[in-house]
N, CA, C, O and CB atoms as a CASP TS submission, in Angstrom:
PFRMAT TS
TARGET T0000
AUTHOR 0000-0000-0000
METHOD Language model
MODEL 1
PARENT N/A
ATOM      1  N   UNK     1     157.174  -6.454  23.971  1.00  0.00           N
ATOM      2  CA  UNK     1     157.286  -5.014  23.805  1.00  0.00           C
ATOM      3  C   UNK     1     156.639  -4.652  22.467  1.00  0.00           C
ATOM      4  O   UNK     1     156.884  -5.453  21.565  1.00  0.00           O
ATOM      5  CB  UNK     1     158.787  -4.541  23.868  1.00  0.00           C
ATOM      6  N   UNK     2     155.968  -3.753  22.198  1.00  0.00           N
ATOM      7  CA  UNK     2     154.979  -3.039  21.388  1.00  0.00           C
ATOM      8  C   UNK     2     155.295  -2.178  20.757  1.00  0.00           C
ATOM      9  O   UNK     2     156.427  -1.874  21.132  1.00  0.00           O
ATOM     10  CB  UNK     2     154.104  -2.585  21.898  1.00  0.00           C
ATOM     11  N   UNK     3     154.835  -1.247  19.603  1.00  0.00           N
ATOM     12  CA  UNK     3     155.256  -0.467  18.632  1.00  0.00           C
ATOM     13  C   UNK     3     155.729   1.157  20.058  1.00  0.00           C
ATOM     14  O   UNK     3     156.745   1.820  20.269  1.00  0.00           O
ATOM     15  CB  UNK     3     153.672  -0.285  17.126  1.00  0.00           C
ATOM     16  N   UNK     4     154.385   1.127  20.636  1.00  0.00           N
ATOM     17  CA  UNK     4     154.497   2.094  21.213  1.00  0.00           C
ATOM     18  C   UNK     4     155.489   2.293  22.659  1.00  0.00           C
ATOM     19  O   UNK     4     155.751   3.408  23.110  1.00  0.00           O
ATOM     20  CB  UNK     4     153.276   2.295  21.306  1.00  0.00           C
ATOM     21  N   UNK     5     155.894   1.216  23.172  1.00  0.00           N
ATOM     22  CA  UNK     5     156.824   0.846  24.020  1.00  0.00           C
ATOM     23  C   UNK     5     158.677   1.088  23.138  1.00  0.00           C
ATOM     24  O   UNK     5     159.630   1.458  23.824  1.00  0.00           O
ATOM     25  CB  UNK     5     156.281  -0.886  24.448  1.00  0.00           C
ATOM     26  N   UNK     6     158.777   0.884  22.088  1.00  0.00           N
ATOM     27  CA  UNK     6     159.617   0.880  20.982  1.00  0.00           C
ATOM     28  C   UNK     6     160.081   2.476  20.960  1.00  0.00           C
ATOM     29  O   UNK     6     161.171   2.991  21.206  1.00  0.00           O
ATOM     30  CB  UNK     6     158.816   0.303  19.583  1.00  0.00           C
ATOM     31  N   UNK     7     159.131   2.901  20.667  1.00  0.00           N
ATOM     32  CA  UNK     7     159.108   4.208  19.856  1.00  0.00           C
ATOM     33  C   UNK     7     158.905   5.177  21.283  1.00  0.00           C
ATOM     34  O   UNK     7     159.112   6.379  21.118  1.00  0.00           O
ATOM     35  CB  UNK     7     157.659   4.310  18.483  1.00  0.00           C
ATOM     36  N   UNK     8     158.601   4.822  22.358  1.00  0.00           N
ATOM     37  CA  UNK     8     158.909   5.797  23.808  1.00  0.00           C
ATOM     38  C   UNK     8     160.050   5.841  24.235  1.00  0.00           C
ATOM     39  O   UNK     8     160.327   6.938  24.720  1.00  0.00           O
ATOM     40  CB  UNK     8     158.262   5.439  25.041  1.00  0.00           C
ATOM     41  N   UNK     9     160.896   5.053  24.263  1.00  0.00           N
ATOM     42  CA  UNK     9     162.015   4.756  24.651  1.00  0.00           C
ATOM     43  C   UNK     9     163.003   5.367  23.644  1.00  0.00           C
ATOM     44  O   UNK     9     163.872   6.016  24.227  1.00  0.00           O
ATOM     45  CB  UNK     9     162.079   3.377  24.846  1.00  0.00           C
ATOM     46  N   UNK    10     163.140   5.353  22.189  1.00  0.00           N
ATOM     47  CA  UNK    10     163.679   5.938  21.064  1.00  0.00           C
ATOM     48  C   UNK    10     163.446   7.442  21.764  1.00  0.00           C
ATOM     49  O   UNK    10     164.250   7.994  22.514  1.00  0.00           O
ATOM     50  CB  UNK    10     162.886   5.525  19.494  1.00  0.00           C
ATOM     51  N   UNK    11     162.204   7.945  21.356  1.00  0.00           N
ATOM     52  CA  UNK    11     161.779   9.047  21.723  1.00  0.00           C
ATOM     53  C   UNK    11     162.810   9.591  22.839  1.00  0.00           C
ATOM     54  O   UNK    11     163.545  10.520  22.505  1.00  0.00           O
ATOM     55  CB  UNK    11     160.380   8.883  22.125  1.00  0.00           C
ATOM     56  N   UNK    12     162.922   8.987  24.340  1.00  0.00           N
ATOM     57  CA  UNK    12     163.046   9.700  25.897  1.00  0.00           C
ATOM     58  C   UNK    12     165.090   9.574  25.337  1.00  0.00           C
ATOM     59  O   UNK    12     165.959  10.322  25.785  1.00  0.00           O
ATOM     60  CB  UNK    12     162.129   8.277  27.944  1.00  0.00           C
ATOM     61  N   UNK    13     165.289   8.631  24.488  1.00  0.00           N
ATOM     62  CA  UNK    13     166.994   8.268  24.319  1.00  0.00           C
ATOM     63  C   UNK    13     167.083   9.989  23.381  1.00  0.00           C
ATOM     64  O   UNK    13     168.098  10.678  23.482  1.00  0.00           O
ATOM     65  CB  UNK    13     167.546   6.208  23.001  1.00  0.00           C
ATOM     66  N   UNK    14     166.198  10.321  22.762  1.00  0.00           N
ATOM     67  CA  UNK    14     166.610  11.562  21.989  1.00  0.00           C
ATOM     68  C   UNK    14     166.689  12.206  22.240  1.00  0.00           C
ATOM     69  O   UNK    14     167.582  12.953  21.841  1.00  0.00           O
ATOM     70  CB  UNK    14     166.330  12.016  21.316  1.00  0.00           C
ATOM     71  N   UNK    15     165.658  12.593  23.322  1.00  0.00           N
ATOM     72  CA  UNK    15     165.307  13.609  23.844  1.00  0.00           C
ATOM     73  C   UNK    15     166.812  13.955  25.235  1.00  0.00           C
ATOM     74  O   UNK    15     167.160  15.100  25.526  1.00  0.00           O
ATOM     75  CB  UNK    15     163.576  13.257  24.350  1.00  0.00           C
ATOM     76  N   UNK    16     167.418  12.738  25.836  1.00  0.00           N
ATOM     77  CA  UNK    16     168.120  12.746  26.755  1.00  0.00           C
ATOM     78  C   UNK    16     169.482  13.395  25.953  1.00  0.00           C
ATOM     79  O   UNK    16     170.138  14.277  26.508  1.00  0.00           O
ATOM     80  CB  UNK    16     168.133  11.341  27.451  1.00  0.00           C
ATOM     81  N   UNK    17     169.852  12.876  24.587  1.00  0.00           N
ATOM     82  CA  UNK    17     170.862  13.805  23.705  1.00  0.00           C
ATOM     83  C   UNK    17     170.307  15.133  23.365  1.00  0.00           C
ATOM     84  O   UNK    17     171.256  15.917  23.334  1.00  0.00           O
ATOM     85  CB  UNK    17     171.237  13.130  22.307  1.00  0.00           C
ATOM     86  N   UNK    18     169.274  15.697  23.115  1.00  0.00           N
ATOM     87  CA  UNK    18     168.974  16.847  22.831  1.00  0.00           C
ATOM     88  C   UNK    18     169.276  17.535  24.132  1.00  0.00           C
ATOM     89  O   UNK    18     169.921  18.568  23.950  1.00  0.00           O
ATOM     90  CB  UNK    18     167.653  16.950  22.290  1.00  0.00           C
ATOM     91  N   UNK    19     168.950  17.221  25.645  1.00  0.00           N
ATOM     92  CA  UNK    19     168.938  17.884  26.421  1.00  0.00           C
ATOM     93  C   UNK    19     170.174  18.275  26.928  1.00  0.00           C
ATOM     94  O   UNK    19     170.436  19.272  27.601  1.00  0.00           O
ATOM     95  CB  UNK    19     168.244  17.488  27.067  1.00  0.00           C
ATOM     96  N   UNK    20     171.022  17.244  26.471  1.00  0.00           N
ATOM     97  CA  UNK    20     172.638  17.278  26.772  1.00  0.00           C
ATOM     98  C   UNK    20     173.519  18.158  26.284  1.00  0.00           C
ATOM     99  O   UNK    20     174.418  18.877  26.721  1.00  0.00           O
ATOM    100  CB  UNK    20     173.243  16.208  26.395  1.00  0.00           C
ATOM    101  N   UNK    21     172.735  17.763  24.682  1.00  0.00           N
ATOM    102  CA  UNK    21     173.611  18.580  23.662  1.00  0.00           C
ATOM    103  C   UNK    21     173.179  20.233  24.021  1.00  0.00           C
ATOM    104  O   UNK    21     174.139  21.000  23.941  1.00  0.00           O
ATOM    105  CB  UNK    21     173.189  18.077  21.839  1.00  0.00           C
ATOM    106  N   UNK    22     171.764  20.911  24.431  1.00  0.00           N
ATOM    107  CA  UNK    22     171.528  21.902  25.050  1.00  0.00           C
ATOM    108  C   UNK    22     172.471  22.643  26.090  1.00  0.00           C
ATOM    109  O   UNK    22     173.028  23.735  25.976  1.00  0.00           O
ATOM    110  CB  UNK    22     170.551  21.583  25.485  1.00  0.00           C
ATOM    111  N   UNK    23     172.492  21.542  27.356  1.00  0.00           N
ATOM    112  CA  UNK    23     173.081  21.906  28.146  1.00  0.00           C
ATOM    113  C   UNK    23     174.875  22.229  27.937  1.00  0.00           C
ATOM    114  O   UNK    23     175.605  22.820  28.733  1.00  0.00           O
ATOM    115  CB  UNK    23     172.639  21.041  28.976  1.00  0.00           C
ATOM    116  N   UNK    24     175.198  21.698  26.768  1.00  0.00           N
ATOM    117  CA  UNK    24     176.546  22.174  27.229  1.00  0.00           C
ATOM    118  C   UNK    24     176.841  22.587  26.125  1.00  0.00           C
ATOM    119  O   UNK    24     178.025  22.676  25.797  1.00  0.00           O
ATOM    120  CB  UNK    24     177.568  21.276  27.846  1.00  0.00           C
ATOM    121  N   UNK    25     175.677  22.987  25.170  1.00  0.00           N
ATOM    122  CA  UNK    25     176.268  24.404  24.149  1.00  0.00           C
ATOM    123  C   UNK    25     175.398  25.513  24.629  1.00  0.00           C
ATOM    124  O   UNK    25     175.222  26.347  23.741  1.00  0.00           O
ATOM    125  CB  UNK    25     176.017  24.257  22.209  1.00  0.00           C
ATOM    126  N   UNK    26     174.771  25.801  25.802  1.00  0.00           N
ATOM    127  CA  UNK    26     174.262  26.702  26.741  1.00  0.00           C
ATOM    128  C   UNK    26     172.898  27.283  25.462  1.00  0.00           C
ATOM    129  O   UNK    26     172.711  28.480  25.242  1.00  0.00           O
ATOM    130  CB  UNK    26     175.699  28.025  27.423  1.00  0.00           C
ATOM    131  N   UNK    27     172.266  26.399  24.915  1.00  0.00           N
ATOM    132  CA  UNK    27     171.275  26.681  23.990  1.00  0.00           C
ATOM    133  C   UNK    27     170.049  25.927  25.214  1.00  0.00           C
ATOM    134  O   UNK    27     169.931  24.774  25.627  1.00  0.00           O
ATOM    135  CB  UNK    27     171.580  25.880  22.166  1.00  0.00           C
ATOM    136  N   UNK    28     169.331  27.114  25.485  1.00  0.00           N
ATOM    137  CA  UNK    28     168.435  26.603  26.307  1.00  0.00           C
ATOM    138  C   UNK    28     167.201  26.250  25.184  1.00  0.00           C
ATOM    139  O   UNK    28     166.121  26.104  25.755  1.00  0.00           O
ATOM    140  CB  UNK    28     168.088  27.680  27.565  1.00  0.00           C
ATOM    141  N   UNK    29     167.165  26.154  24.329  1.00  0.00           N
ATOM    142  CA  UNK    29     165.933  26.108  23.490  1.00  0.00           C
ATOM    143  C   UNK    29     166.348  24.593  23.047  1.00  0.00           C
ATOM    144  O   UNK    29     165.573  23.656  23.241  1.00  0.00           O
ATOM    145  CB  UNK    29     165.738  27.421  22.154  1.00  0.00           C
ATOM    146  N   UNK    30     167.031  24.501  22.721  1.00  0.00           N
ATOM    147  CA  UNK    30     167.771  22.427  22.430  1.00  0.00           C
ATOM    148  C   UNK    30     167.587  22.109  23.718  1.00  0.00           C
ATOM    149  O   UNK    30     167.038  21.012  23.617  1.00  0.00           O
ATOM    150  CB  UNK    30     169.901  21.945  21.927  1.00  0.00           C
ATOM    151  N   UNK    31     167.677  22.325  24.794  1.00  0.00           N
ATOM    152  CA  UNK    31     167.790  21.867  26.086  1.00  0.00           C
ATOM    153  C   UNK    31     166.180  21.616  26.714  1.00  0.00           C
ATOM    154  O   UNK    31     165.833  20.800  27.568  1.00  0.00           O
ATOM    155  CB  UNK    31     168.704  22.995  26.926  1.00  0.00           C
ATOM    156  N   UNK    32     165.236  22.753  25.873  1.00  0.00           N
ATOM    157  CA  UNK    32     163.661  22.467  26.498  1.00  0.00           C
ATOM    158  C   UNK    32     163.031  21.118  25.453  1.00  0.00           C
ATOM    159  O   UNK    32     162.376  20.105  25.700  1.00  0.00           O
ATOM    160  CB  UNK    32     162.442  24.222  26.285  1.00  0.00           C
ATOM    161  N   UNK    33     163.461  21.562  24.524  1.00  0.00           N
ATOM    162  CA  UNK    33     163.052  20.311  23.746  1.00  0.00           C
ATOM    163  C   UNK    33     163.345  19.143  23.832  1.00  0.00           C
ATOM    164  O   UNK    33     162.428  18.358  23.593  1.00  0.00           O
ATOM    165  CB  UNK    33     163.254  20.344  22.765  1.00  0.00           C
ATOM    166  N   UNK    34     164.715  18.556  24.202  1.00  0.00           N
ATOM    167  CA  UNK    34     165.056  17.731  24.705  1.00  0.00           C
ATOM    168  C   UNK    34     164.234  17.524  26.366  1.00  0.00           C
ATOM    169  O   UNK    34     164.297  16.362  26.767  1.00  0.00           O
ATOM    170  CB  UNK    34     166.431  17.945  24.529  1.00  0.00           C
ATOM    171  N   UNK    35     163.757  18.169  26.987  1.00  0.00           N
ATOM    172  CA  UNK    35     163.181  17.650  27.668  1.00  0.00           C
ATOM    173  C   UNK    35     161.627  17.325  27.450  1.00  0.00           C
ATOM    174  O   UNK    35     160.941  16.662  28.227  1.00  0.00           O
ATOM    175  CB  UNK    35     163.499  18.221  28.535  1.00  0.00           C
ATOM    176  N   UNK    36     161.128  17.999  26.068  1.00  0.00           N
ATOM    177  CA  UNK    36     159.659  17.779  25.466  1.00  0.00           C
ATOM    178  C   UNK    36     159.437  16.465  25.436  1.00  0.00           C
ATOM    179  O   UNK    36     158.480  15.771  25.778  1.00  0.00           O
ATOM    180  CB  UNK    36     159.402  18.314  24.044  1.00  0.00           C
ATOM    181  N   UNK    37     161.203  16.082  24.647  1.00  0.00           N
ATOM    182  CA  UNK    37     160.817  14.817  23.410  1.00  0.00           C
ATOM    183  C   UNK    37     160.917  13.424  24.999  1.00  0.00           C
ATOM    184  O   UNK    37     160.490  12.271  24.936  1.00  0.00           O
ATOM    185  CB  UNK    37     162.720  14.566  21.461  1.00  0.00           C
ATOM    186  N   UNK    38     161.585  14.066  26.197  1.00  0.00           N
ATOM    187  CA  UNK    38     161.705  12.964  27.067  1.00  0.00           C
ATOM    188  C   UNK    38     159.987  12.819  27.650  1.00  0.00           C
ATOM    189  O   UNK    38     159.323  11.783  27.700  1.00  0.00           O
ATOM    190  CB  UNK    38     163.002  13.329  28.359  1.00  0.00           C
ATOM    191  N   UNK    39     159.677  13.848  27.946  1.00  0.00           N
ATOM    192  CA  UNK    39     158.055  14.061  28.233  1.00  0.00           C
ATOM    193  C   UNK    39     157.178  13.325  27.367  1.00  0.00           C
ATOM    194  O   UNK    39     156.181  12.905  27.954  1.00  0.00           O
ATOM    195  CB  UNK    39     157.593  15.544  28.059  1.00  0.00           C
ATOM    196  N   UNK    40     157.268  12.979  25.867  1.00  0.00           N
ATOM    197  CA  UNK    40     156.626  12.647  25.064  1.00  0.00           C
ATOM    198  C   UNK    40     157.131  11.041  25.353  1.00  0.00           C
ATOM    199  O   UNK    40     156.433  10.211  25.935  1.00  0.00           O
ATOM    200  CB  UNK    40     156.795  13.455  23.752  1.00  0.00           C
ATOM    201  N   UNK    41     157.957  10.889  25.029  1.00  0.00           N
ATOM    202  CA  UNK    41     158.313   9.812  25.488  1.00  0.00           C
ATOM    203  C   UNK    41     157.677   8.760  26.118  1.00  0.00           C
ATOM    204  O   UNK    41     157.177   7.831  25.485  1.00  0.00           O
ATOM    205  CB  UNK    41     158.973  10.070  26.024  1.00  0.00           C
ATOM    206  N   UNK    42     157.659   8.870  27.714  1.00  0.00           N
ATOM    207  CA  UNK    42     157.099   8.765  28.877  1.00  0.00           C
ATOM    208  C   UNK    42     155.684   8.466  28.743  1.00  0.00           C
ATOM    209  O   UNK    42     155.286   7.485  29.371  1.00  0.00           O
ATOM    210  CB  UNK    42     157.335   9.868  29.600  1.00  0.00           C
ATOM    211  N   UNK    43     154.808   9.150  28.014  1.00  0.00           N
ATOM    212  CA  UNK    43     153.989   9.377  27.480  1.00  0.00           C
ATOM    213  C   UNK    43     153.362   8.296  26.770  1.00  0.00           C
ATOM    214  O   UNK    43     152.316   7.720  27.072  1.00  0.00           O
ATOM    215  CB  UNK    43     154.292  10.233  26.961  1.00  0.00           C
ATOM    216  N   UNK    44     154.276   8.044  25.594  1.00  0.00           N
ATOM    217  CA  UNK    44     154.858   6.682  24.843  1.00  0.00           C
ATOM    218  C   UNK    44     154.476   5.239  25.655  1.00  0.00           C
ATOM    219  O   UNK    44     153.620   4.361  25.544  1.00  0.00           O
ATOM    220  CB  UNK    44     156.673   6.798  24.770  1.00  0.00           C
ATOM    221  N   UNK    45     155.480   5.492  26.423  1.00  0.00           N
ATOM    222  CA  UNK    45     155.346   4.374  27.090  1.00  0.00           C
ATOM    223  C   UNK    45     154.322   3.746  27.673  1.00  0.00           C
ATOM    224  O   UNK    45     153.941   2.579  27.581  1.00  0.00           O
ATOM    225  CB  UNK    45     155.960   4.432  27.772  1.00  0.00           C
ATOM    226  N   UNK    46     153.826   4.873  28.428  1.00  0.00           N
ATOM    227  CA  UNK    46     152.305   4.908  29.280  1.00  0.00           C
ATOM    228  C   UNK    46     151.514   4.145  28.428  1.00  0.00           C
ATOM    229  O   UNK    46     151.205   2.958  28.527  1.00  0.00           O
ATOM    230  CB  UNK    46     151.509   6.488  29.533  1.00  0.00           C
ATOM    231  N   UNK    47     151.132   5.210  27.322  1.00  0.00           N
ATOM    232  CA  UNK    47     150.304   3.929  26.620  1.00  0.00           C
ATOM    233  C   UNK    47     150.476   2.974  25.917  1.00  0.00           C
ATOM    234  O   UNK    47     149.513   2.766  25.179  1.00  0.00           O
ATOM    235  CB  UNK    47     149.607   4.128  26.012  1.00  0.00           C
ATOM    236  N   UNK    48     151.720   1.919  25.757  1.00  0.00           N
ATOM    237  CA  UNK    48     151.835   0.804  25.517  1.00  0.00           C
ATOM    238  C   UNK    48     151.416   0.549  26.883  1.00  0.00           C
ATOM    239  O   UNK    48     150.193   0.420  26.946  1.00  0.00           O
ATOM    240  CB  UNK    48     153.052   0.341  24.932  1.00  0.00           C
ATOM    241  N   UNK    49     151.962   0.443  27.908  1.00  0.00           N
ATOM    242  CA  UNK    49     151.702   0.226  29.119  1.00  0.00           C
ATOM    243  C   UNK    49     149.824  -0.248  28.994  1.00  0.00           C
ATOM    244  O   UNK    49     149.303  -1.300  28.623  1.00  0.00           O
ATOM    245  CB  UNK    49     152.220   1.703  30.040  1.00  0.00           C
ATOM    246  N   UNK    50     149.262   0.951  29.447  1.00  0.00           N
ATOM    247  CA  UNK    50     147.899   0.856  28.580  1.00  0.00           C
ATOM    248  C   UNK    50     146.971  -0.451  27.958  1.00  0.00           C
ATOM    249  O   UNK    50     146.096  -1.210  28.376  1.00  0.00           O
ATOM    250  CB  UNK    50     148.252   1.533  27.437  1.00  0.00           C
ATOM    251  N   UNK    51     147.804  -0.196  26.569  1.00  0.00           N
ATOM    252  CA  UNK    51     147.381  -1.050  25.560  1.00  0.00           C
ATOM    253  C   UNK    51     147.935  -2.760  26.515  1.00  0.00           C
ATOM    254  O   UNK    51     147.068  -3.528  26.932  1.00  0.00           O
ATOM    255  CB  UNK    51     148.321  -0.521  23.773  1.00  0.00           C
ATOM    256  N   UNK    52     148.835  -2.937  26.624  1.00  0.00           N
ATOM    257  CA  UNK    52     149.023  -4.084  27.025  1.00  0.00           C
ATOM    258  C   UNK    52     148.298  -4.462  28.228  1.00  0.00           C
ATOM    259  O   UNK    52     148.265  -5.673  28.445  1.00  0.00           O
ATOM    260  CB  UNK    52     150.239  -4.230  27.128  1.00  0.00           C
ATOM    261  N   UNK    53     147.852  -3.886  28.856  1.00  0.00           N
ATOM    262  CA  UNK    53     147.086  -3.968  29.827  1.00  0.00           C
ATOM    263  C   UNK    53     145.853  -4.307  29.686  1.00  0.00           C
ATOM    264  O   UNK    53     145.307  -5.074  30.478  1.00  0.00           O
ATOM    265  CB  UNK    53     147.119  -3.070  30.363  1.00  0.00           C
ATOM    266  N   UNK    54     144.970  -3.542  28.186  1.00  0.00           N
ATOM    267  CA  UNK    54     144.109  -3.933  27.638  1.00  0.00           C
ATOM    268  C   UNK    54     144.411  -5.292  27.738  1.00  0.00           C
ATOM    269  O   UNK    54     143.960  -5.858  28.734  1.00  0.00           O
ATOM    270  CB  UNK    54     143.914  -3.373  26.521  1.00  0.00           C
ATOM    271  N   UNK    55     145.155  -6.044  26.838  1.00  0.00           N
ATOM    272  CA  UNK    55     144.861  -6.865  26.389  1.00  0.00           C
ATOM    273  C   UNK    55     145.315  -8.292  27.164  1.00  0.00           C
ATOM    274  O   UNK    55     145.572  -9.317  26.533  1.00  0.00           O
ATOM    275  CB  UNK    55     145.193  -6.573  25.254  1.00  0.00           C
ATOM    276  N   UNK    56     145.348  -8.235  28.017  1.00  0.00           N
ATOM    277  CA  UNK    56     145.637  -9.518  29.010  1.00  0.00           C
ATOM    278  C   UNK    56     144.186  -9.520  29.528  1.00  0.00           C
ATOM    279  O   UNK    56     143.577 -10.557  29.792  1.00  0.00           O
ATOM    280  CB  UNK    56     146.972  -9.320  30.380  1.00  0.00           C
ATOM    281  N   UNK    57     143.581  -8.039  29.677  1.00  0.00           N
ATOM    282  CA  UNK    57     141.970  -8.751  29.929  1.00  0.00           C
ATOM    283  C   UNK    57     141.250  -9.558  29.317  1.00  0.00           C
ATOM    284  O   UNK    57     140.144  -9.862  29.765  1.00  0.00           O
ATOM    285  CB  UNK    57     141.073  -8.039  29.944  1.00  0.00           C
TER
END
């Protein structure tokens, strides 16, 4: 696992408390972001995904 595999997963775990903490203090603006930071995340991952893929070629 890779810097960027590391740091996607951190990322989508924050983002899953931001969206929570949104949803049940009815703050839809904590609640979109929390779903940004899970989007970014994902994202994250992809390209470790990516990169590691590079490099077995």
């Amino acid at each position: 696992m890779d810097k960027e595999h590391i740091k996607g997963a951190a990322k989508k775990a924050e983002g899953s408390v931001k969206e929570a903490a949104g949803k049940a203090t009815g703050d839809k603006s904590l609640e979109m972001k929390g779903k940004a930071d899970k989007v970014e995340g994902e994202a994250r991952k992809t390209a470790g995904d990516m990169k590691d893929a590079f490099k077995k070629k």
